[in-house]
C-alpha positions as CSV (number, residue, x, y, z in Angstrom):
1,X,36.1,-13.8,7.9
2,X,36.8,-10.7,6.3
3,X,34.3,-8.3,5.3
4,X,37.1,-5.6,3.5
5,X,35.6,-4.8,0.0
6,X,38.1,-6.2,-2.7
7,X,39.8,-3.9,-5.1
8,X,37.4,-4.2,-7.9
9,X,34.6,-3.6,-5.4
10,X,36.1,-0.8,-4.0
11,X,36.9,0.4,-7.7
12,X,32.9,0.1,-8.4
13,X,32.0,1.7,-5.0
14,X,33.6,4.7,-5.8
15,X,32.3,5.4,-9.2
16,X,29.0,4.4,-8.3
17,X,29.3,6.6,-5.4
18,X,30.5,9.6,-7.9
19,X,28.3,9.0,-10.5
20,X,24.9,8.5,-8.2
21,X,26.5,12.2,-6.5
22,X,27.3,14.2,-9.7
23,X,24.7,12.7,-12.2
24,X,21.7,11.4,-10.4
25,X,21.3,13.7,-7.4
26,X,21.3,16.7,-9.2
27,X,18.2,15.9,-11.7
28,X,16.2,13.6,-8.8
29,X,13.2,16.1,-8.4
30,X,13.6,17.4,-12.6
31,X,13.0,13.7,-13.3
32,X,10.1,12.8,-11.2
33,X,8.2,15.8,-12.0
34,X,8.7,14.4,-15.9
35,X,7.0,11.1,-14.2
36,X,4.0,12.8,-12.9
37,X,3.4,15.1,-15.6
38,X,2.2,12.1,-17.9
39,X,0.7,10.0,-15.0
40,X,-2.7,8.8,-14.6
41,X,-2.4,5.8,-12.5
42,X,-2.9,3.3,-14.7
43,X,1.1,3.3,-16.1
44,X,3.3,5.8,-17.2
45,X,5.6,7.0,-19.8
46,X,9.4,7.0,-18.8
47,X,11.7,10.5,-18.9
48,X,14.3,11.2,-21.1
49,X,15.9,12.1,-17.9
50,X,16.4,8.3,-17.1
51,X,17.6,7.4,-20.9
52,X,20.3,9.3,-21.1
53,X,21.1,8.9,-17.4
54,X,21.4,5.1,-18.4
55,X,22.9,5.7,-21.4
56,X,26.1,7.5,-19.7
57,X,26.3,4.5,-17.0
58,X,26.7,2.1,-19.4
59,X,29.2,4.2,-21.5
60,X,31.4,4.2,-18.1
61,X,30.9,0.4,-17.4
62,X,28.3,0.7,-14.6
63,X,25.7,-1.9,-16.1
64,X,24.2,-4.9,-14.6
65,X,26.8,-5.0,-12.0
66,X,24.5,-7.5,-9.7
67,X,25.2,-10.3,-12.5
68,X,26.5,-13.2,-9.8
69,X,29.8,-14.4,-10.1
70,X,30.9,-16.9,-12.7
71,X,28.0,-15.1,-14.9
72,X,29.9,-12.3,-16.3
73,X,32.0,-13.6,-19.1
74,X,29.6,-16.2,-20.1
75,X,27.1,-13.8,-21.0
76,X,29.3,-11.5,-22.5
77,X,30.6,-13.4,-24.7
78,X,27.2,-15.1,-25.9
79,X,25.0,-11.7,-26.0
80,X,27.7,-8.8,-26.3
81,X,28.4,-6.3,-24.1
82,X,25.9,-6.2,-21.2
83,X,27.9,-5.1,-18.7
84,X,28.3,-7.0,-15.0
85,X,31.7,-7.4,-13.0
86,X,31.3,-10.6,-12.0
87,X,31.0,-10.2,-8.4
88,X,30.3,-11.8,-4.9
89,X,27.9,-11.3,-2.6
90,X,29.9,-9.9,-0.3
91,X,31.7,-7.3,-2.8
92,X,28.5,-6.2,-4.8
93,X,26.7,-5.4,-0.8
94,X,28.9,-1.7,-0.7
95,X,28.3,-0.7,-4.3
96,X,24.5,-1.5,-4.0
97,X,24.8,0.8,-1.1
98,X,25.9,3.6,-2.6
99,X,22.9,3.1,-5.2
100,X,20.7,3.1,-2.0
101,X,21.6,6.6,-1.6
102,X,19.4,7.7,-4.3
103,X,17.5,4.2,-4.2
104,X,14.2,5.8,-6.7
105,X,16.7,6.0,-9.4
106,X,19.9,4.5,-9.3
107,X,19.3,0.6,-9.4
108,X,17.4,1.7,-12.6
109,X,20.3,3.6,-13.9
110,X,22.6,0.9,-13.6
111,X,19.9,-1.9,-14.5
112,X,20.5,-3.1,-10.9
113,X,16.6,-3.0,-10.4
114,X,14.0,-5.5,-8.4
115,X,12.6,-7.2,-9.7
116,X,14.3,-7.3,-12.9
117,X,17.8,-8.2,-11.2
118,X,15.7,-10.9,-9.3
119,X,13.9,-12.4,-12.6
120,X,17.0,-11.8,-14.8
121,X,18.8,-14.3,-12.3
122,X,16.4,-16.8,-12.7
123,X,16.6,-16.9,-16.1
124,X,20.3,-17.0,-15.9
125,X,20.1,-20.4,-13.7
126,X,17.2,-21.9,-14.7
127,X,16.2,-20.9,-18.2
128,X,16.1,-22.6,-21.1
129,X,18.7,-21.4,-24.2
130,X,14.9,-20.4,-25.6
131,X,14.0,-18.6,-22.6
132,X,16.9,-16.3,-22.2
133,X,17.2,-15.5,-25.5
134,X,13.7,-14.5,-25.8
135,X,13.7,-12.6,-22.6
136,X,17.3,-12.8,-20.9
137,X,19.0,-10.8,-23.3
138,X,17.1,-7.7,-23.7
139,X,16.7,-7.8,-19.6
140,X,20.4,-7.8,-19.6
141,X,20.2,-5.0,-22.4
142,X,17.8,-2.8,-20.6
143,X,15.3,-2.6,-23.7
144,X,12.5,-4.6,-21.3
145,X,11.5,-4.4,-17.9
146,X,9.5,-7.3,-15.8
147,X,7.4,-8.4,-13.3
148,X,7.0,-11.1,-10.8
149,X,3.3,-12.5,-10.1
150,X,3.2,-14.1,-6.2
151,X,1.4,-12.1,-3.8
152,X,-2.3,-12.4,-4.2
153,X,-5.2,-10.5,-3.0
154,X,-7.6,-13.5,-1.5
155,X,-5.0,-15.4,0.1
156,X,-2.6,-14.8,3.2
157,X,0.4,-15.0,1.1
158,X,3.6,-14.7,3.8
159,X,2.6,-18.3,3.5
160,X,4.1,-19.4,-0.5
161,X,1.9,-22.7,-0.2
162,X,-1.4,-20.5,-0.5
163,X,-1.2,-19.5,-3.8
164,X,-4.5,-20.5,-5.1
165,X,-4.0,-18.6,-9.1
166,X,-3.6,-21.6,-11.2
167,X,-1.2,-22.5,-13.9
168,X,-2.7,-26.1,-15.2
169,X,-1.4,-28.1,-17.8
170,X,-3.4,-28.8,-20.8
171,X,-2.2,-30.3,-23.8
172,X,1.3,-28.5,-24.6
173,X,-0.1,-25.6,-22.8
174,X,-0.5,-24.0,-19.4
175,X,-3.2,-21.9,-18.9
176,X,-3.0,-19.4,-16.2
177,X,-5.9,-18.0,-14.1
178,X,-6.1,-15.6,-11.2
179,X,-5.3,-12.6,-9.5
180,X,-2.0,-11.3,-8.3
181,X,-1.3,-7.7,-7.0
182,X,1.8,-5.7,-5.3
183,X,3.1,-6.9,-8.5
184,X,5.8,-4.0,-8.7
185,X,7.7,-3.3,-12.3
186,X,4.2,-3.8,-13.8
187,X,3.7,0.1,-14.3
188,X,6.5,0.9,-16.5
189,X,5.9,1.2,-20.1
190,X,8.4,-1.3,-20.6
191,X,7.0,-3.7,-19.3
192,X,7.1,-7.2,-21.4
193,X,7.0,-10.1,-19.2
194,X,5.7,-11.6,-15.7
195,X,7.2,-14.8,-14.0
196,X,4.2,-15.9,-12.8
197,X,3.6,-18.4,-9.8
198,X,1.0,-20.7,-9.9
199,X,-1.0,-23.9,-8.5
200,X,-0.4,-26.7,-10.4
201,X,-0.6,-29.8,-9.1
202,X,-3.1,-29.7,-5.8
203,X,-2.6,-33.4,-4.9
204,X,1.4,-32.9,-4.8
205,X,3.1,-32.5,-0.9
206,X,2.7,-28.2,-0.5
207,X,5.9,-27.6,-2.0
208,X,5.7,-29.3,-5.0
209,X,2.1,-28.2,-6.1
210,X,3.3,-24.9,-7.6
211,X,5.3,-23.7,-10.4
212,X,6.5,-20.9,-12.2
213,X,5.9,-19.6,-16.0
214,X,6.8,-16.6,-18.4
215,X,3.6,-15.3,-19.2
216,X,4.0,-12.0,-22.0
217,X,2.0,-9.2,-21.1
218,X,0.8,-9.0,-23.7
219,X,-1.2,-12.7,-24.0
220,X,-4.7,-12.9,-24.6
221,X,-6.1,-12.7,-21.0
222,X,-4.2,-10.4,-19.1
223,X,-5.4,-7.2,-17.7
224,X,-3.7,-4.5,-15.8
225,X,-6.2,-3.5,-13.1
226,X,-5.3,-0.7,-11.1
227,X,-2.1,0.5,-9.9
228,X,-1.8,0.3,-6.0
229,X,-0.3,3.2,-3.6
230,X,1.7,1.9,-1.0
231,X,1.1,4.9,1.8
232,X,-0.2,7.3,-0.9
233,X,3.2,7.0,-3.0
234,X,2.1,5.1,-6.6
235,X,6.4,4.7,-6.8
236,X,5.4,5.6,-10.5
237,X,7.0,5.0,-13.5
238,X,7.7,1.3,-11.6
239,X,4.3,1.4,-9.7
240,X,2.8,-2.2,-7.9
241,X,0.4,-3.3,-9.8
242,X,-3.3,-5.5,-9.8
243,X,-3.0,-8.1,-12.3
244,X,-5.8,-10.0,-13.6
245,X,-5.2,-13.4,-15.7
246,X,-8.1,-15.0,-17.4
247,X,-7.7,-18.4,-19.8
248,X,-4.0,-17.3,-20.3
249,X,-2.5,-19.9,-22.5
250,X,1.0,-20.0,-23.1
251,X,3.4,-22.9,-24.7
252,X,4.9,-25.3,-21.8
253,X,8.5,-24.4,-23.2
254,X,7.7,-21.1,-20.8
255,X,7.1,-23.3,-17.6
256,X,10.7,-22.8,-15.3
257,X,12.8,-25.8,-14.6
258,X,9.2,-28.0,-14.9
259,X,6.1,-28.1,-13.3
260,X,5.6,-27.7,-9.9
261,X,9.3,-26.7,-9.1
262,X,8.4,-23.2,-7.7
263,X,9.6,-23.4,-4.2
264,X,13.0,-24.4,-5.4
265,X,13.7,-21.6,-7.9
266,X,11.9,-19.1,-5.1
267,X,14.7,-20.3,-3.1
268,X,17.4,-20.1,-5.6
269,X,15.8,-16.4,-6.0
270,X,15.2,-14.6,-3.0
271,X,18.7,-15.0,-1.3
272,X,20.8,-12.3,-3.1
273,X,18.1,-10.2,-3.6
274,X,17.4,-9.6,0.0
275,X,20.9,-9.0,0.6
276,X,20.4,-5.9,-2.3
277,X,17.3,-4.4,-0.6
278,X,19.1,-4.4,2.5
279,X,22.6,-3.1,1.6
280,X,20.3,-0.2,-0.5
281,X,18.4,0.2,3.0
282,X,21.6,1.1,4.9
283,X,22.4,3.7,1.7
284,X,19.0,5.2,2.7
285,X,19.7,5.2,6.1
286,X,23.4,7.0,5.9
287,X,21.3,9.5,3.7
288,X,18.4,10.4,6.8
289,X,21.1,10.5,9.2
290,X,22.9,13.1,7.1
291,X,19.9,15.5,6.5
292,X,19.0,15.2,10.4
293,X,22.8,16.0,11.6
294,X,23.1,18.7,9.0
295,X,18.9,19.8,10.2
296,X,20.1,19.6,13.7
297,X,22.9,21.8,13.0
298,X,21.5,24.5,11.2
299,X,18.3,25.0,12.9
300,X,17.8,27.0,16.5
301,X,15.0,26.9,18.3
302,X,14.6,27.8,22.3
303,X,18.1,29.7,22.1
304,X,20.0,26.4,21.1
305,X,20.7,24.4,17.8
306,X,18.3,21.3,18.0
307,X,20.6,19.1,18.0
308,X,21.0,20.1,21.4
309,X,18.0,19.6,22.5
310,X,15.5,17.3,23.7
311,X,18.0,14.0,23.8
312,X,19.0,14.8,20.0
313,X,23.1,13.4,20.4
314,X,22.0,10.7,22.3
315,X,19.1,9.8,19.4
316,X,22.3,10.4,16.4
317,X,24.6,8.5,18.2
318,X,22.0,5.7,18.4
319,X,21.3,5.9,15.0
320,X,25.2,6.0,13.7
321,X,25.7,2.2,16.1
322,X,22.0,1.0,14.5
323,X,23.4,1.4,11.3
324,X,26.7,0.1,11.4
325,X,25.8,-3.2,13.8
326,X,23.3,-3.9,10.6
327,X,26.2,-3.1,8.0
328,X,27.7,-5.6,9.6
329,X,24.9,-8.3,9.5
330,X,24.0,-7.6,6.0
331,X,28.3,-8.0,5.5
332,X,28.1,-11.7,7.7
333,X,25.0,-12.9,5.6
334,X,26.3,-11.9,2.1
335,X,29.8,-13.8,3.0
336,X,28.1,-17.1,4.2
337,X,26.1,-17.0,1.5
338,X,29.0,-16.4,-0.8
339,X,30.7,-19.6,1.0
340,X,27.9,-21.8,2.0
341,X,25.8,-21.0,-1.0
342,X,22.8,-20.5,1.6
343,X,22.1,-19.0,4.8
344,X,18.4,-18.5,5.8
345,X,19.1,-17.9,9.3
346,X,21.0,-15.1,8.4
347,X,19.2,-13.9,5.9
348,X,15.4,-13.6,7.4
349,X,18.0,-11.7,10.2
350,X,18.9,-9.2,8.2
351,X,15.2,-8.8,6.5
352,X,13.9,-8.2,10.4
353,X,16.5,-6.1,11.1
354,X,17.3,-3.7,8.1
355,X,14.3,-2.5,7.4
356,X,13.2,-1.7,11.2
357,X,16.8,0.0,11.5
358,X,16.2,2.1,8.6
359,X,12.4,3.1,9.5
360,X,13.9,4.5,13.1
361,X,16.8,6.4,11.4
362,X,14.1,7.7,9.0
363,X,11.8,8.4,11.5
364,X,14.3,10.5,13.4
365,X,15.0,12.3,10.7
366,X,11.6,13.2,9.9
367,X,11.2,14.5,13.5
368,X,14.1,16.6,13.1
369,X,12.8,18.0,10.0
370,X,9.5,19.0,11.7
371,X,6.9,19.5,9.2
372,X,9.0,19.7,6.3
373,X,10.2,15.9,6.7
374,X,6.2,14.6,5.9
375,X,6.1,16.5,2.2
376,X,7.5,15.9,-1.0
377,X,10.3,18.7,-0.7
378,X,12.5,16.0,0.9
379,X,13.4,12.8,0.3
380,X,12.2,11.3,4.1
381,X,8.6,10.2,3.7
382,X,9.2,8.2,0.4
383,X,12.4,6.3,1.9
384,X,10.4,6.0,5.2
385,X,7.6,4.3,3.2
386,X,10.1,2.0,1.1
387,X,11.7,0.9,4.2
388,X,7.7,0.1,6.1
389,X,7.1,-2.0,2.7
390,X,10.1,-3.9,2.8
391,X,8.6,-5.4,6.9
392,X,6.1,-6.9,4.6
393,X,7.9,-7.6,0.7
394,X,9.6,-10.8,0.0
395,X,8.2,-11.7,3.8
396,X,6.6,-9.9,6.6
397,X,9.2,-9.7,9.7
398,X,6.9,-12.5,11.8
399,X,7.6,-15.0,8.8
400,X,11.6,-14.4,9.1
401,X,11.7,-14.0,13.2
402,X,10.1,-17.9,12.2
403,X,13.1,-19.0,10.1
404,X,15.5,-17.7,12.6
405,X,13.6,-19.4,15.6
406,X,13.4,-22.8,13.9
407,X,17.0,-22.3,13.4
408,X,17.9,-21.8,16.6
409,X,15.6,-24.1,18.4
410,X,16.8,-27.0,15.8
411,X,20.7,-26.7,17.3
412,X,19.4,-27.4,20.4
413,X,17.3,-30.1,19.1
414,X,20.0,-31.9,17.0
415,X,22.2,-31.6,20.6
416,X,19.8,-33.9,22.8
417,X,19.4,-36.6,20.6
């Protein structure tokens, strides 16, 4: 077991690191004031900030560098030049740390984005030659952005099986109705298409009733409702969106892998991409421990710097072995993913532990900060949000405590038999 990033990882680690430091850093608050200026909560228009920050990572080879291994070449050779290195688990976990240092905007620089990174590999190992052509290839280009339709209003959906929207065949059809929200992606202005999950089948066993479809935005049917602030932050141009399908029809050649195969794509899905939000998680964290050593340091009060006072060491010092014992879980997961080609025990471990990690190192930070850590002069409150999300997205912390119990409690099982 050995967690040392490889030379090409390390190559891609340290130009992501420079160009998230010289290129994206300096602009951050230029570029979301661009965002706001043309918001109204419904979506919003994209700065030229972002272009022609996108436009120079791609020039330097920083593009889709999520794209699995064994998918690089493949693509490359069938759609041109769209970037990806071709790498592990385990090797793309420090370079989509160092995009977690400025996690608003760098995944989107690079294309590395969720959902988009999460849907694109979908497509890539379960879409038809049709489907990623239509839809693949300008993901992969960055000239679309997408959505994915799960989490619904009326159910509790940290149980999959609930889904109640409906995606029923008819014909050579499916016609989709429902409601799903904390749709993120669904904000941007380039935003073409949702995979949308839905009940197909109600007589089926519960993980075989569902499936998933490509539904275009733009179908007859489809309404964007509201955009939804998660703790007062819309997260705009991206935003999470209310999404309203009515009568949706749309060819079966858009169903995924066939009808009522959602739960095995979902599976297929969420593994790597947990592994992202987590590895961009610890970026955050390194970040909030930064700004509270440098606050702690630079600040007196009471005669002393604060660091010195009220248990401040003993609180960074806590912080620095939080963070690097979950490094090193995030590390262990991504390599028995890489090896095993799953890992659920490890990886509902990492999702409990990450984000909780990362809200105390954030939370610290903010306290150091006083005052100034709650406003929109740093970044603190918006990572401290992101990181509180990400206890309930792609499963709320109960849900994965759950997987890691069964696991545990089914060794002992399997050993008294």
């Amino acid at each position: 077991m050995d967690f040392a990033a490889s030379p090409r990882a390390k190559e891609l680690t340290d130009l992501v690191t420079t160009f998230v430091t010289e290129e994206i850093e300096p602009v951050v608050d230029d570029y979301h004031r661009d965002v706001a200026r043309g918001g109204d909560h419904t979506t919003w228009a994209e700065s030229q900030i972002m272009t022609e920050l996108r436009a120079k990572a791609r020039a330097q080879g920083l593009w889709n560098l999520f794209l699995p291994v064994g998918h690089d070449q493949p693509y490359a050779e069938q759609f041109g030049t769209h970037g990806g290195a071709g790498l592990s688990n385990l090797d793309y976990a420090p370079v989509a740390e160092a995009m977690g240092r400025a996690t608003t905007l760098a995944p989107y620089v690079f294309n590395c984005n969720a959902p988009d990174t999460g849907n694109m590999e979908v497509l890539l190992k379960y879409g038809t030659a049709e489907q990623k052509q239509t839809w693949l290839e300008p993901l992969l280009d960055g000239q679309i952005r997408s959505m994915f339709g799960m989490t619904e209003p009326g159910v509790a959906s940290s149980d999959a099986t609930n889904m109640a929207a409906t995606a029923v065949l008819d014909g050579d059809d499916v016609v989709i109705n429902g409601t799903k929200w904390f749709s993120t992606g669904v904000g941007h202005p380039d935003c073409k298409v949702m995979i949308f999950m839905g009940l197909t089948d109600p007589d089926a066993d519960r993980h075989h009733r569902h499936s998933m479809v490509l539904v275009p935005l733009d179908a007859d049917g489809v309404e964007v409702q509201r955009m939804l602030p998660t703790m007062g932050i819309y997260d705009e141009p991206v935003g999470h969106g209310q999404v309203r399908m009515t009568d949706v029809r749309v060819p079966q050649s858009n169903l995924l892998l066939g009808a009522g195969r959602a739960f095995e794509i979902a599976q297929g899905r969420l593994g790597p991409g947990r592994i992202h939000h987590c590895m961009r998680l610890i970026g955050q964290a390194e970040v909030a421990l930064e700004l509270a050593i440098k606050r702690g340091l630079s600040r007196t009060a009471f005669g002393k710097p604060i660091i010195n006072l009220g248990g401040n060491r003993e609180r960074i010092a806590d912080a620095r072995m939080a963070i690097n014992q979950a490094r090193l879980l995030v590390l262990h997961a991504a390599w028995k993913l890489d090896t095993e080609g799953a890992a659920p025990s490890e990886v509902s471990q990492i999702k409990v532990v990450v984000p909780n990690v990362a809200q105390q190192v954030i939370d610290m930070a903010i306290q150091l900060h006083g005052g100034a850590g709650m406003t929109q002069d740093l970044p603190l409150s918006a990572m401290w949000t992101n990181a509180r999300s990400l206890r309930l997205a792609d499963g709320p912390d109960e849900v994965h405590r759950g997987v890691v119990a069964r696991a545990e409690i089914g060794r002992y099982k399997e050993a008294t038999r």
